[in-house]
C-alpha positions in Angstrom: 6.4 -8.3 -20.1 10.1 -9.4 -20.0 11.8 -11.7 -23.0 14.9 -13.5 -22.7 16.4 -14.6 -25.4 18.9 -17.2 -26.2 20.6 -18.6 -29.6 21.3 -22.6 -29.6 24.3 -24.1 -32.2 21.5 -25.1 -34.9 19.8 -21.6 -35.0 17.1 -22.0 -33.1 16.5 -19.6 -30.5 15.0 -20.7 -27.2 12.9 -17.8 -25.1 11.5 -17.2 -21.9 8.2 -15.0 -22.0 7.2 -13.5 -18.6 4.4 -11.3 -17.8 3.9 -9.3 -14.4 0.8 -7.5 -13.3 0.0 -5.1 -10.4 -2.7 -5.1 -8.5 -5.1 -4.4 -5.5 -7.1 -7.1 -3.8 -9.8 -7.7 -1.3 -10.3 -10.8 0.2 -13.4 -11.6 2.7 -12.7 -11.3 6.3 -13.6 -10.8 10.3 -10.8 -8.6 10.9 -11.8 -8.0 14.2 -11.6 -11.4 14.8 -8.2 -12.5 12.8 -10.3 -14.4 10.0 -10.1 -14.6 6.5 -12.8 -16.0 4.1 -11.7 -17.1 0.4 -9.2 -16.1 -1.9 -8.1 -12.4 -2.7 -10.3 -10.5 -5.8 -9.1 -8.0 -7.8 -10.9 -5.1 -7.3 -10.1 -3.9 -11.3 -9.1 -5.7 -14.6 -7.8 -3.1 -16.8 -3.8 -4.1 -18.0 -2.9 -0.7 -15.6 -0.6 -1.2 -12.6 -1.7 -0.6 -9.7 -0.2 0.6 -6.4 -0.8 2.4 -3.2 -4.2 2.7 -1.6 -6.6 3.8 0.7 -10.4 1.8 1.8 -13.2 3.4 3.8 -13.6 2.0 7.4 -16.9 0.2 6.1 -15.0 -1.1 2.9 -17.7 0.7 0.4 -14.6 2.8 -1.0 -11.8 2.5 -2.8 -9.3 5.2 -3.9 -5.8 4.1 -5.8 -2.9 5.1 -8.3 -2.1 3.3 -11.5 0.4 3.9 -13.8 0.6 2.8 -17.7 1.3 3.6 -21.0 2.9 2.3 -24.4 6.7 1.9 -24.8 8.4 5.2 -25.9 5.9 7.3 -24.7 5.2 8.9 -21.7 3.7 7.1 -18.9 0.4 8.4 -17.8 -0.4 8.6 -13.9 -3.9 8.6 -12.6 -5.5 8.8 -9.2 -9.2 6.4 -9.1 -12.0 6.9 -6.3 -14.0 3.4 -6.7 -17.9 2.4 -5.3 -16.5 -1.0 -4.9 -20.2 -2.7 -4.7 -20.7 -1.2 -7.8 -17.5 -0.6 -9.4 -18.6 3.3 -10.4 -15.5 5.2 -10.5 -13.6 8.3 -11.5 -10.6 9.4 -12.2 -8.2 12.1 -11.9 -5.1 12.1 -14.4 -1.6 13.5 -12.5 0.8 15.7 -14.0 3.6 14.1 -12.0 5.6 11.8 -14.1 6.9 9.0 -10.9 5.1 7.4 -8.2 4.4 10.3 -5.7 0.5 10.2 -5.3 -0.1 8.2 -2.1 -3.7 8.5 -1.9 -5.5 8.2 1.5 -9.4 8.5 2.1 -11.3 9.2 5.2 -12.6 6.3 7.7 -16.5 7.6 6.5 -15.4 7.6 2.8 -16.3 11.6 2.4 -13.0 12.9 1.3 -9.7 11.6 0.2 -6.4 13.1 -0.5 -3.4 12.8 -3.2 -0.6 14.1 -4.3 1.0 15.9 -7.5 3.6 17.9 -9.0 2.5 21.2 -10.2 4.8 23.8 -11.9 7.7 21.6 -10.3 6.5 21.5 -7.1 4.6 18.4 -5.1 1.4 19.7 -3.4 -1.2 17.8 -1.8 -4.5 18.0 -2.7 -8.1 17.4 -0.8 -11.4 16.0 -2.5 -14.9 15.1 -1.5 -16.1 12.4 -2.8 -19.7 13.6 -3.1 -19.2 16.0 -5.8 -15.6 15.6 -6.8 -14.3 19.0 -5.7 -10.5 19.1 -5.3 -9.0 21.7 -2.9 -4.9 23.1 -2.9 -3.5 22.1 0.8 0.1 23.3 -0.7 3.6 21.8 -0.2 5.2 20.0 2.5 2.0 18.0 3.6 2.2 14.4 3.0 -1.1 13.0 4.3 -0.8 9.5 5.9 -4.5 9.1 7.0 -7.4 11.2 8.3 -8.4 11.2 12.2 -13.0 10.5 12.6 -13.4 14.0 11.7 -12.2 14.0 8.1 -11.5 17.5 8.7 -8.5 16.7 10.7 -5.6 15.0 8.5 -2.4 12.9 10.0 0.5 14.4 8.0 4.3 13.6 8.0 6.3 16.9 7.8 9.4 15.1 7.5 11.0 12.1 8.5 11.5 12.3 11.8 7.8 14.2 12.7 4.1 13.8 12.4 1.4 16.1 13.0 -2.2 17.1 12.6 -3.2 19.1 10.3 -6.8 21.0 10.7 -7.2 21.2 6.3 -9.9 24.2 7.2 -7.4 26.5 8.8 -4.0 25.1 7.9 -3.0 25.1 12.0 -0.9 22.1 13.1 -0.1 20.6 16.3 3.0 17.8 16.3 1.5 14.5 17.4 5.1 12.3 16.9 9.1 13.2 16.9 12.1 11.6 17.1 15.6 12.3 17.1 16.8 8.5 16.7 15.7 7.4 13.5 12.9 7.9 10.6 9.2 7.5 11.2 7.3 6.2 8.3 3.8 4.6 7.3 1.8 6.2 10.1 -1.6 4.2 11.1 -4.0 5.9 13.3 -6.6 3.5 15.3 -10.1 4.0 14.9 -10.9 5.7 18.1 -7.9 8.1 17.2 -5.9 7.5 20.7 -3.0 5.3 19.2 -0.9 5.5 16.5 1.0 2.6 14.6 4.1 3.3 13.1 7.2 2.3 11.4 10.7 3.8 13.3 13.5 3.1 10.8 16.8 3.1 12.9 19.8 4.2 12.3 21.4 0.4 12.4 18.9 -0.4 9.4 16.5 -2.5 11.6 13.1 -1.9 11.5 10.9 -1.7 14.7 6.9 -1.4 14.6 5.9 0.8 17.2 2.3 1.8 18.8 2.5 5.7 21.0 -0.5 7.3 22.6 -2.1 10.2 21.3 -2.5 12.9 23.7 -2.3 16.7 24.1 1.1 16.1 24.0 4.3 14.2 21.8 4.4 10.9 23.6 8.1 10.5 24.3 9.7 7.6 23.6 9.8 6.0 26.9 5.7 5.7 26.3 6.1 4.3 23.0 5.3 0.4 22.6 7.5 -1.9 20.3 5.7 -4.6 19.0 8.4 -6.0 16.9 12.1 -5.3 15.9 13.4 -6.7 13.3 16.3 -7.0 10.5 14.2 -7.8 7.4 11.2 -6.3 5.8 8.5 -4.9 8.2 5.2 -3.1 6.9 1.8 -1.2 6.8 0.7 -1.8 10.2 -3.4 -1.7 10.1 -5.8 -1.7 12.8 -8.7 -3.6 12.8 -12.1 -1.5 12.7 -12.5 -2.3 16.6 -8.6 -1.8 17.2 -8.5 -5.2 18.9 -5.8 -6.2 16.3 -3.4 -4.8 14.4 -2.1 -6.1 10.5 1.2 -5.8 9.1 3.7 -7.1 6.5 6.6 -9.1 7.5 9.4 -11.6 5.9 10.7 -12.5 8.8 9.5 -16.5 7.6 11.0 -15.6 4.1 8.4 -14.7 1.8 6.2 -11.4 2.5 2.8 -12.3 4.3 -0.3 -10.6 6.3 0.4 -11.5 9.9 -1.6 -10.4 13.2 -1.4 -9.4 16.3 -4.1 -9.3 18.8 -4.1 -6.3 21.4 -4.8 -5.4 24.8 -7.8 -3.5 25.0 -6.3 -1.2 27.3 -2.9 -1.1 26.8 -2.5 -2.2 23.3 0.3 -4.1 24.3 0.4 -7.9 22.9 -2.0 -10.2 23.7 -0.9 -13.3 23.0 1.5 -14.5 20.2 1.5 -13.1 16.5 0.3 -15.2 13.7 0.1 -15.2 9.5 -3.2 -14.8 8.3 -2.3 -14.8 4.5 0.7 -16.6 3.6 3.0 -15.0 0.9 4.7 -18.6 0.3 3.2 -18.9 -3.3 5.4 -18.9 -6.2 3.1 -16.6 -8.6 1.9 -14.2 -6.2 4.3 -11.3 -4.6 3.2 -9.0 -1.8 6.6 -7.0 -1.0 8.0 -6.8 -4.8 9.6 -4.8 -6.2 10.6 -4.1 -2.4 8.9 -1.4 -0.6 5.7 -1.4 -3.0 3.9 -3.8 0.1 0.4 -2.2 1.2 -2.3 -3.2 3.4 -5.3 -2.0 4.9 -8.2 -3.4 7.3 -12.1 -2.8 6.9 -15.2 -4.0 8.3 -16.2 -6.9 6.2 -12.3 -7.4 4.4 -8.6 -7.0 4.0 -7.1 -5.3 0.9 -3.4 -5.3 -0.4 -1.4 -5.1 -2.8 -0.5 -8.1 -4.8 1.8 -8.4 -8.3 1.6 -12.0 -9.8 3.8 -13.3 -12.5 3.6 -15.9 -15.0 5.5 -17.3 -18.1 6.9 -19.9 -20.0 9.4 -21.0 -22.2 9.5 -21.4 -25.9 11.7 -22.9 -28.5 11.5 -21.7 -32.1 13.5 -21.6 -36.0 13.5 -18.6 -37.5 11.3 -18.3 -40.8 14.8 -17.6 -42.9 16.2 -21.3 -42.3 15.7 -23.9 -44.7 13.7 -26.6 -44.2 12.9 -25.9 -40.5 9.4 -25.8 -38.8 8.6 -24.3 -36.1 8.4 -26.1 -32.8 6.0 -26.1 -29.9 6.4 -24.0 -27.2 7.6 -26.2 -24.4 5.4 -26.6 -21.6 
């Protein structure tokens, strides 16, 4: 919550109460087919905020970060695994004191991943959802998604190279690299030959980009670029077929879920790009504060993240002046 506070001549103070809430929601969808069904659900109600994400190909499971805790005290991180049919869940409290967890699950929902910081140092860790056992896969191993065989992860090494990891043996094989630029929020298609990614240039545009996945590093001649642009551009997700791909944009202003259908083949465009959810509503945010945007694609729905605000404005006399009520907050 945020109060702003002002004094007027006669000593009555006139206030502005604003509340803002973070959260992940589903909403009803074909995604295969670039329909959406409803309005988005929260997928918990609790006053914690919640973040970044990861959802099961079938869209049975959830796993998430929140963040909360009281003012003055320090603010407790957690990582949740979530039936979402029925709402079971457990949770795994961090020692890491920021917003470093990322979790990512496997397309069959048997494992996910997260990160920490132990003893000063940020691992990654590996658990199976069956029976909740968490296994060490040490430092440097950001996890950005898991290929079918949850055994194999898609990790980012550093900015400028991806790779797969095997998380039985520790062997990796570089899958992405670039000299020119950053490559960021990595989305693997569901048959594991394509990957969807962010390259973050050196000019501070953005490009979304789709490479083949081969023995091989596609170079960058083989790479696809879907869109280029100068303002916000996000979490590309395939649709559980791959015929489409999701992503953020603001290139109409506000944040929204737009779509792009793909060449079966080629996955080149097919046809022109569209907005499936549009984030022109003045309550609900989908990019804010900037660079907390999510999204992900299941069978039956689309999740994201969403933060909503809402408020109004007060005016009031203070109990220690004479012969003053108090008067109704303003609508």
């Amino acid at each position: 919550m945020q109060f702003q506070t002002s004094a007027l001549p006669d000593g009555r103070l006139i206030y502005a109460n604003v509340a803002w809430f973070a959260n992940i929601r589903t909403i009803d969808a074909k995604p295969d087919l670039g329909l959406i069904e409803g309005e988005p659900v929260a997928v918990s109600s609790d006053l914690m905020a919640k973040f970044e994400f990861g959802i099961s190909r079938d869209g049975s499971k959830l796993v998430y970060n929140a963040f909360g805790g009281q003012q003055g005290k320090r603010p407790r991180f957690e990582v949740r695994a979530r039936e979402l049919a029925t709402r079971d869940e457990k949770t795994f409290p961090m020692l890491a004191g920021s917003f470093v967890q990322k979790p990512r699950i496997s397309p069959d929902g048997s494992a996910f991943s997260y990160r920490d910081a132990v003893d000063g140092k940020l691992k990654t860790f590996l658990v199976t959802w069956r029976d909740a056992s968490v296994r060490d896969l040490g430092e440097s191993c950001a996890v950005q998604g898991f290929f079918g065989d949850p055994r194999y992860a898609l990790v980012q090494e550093d900015d400028r190279r991806l790779v797969r990891l095997d998380t039985a043996n520790g062997e990796r094989s570089i899958v992405l690299e670039t000299e020119n630029g950053i490559l960021a929020e990595a989305s693997l298609s569901p048959d594991d030959r394509w990957i969807a990614f962010l390259l973050k240039r050196p000019s501070g545009r953005v490009a979304l980009c789709i490479a083949p996945l081969s023995g091989r590093p596609a170079p960058e001649t083989e790479w696809i670029t879907l869109f280029d642009e100068d303002r916000y551009l996000g979490s590309p997700a395939w649709s559980p077929a791959g015929s489409r791909l999701y992503y953020l944009s603001e290139r109409d202003g506000a944040c929204s879920i737009w779509v792009q259908e793909l060449d079966p083949r080629t996955k080149r465009q097919n046809g022109e790009t569209r907005t499936v959810y549009s984030g022109h509503r003045s309550r609900f945010m989908l990019n804010f504060p900037p660079g907390n945007g999510f999204l992900a694609a299941a069978r039956d729905k689309l999740a994201f993240w969403m933060g909503e605000s809402s408020g109004n404005i007060y005016l009031a006399t203070p109990s220690t002046a004479p012969g003053r009520r108090r008067s109704p907050a303003w609508p």
